[in-house]
C-alpha positions in Angstrom: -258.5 41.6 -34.2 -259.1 37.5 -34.6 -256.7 35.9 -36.0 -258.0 32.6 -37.9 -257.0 29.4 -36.0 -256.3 27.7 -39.1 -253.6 30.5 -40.1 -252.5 30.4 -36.6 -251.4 27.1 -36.6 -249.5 27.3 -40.1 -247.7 30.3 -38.7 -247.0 28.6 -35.6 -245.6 25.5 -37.4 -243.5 27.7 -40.6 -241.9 29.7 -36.9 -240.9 26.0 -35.9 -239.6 24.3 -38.7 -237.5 27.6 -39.0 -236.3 26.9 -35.4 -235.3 23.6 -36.1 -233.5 24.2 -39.3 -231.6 26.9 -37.8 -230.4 24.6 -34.9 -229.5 22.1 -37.7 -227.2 24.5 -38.8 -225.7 25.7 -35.7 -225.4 22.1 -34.7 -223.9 21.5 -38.2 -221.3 24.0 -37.7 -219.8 23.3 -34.6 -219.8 19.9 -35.4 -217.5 20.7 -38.5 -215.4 23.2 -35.7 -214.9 20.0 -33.2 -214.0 17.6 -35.9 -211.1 19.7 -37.1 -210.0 19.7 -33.4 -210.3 16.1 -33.1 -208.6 15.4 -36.7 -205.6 17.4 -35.9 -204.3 14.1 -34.4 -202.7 16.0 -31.3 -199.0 14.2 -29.9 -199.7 15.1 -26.5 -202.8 16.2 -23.5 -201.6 19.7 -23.2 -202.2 20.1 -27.1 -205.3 18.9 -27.0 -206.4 20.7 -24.1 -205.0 23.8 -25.7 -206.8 23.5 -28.5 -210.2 22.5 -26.9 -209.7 25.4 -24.7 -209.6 27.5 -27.6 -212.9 26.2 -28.9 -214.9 26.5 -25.7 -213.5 30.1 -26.1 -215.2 30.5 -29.3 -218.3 28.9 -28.3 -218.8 31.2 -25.4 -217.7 34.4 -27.5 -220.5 33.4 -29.5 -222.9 32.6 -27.4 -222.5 36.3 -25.4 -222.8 37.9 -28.7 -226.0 36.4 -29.1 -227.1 37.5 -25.9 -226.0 41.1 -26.1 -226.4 41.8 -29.5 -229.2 39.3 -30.9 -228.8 38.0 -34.2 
């Protein structure tokens, strides 16, 4: 089977603009996630680190879903 080069190229580029709007979005939402952190105004280090400790947490939960389970 020959695929058209033309039709290809349009798939190839609909498959990356996908790509990049979904990293927009990831990169949206975390953003939103470590701006809360940072607007909680924390009083003191251990706080803070508590807090960003807890975010790494849920970054890496996420990202070993992804890798075990897909999407």
């Amino acid at each position: 089977m020959n695929i058209d080069r033309k039709l290809l190229e349009q798939i190839k580029k609909k498959v990356q603009e996908e790509l990049v709007k979904k990293e927009i979005e990831s990169l949206e939402y975390w953003l939103s996630e470590l701006q809360k952190v940072y607007s909680k105004g924390h009083q003191t280090l251990p706080e803070l680190k508590s807090d960003l400790r807890q975010f790494m947490d849920r970054m890496k939960n996420r990202i070993q879903t992804l890798k075990t389970k897909g999407l």
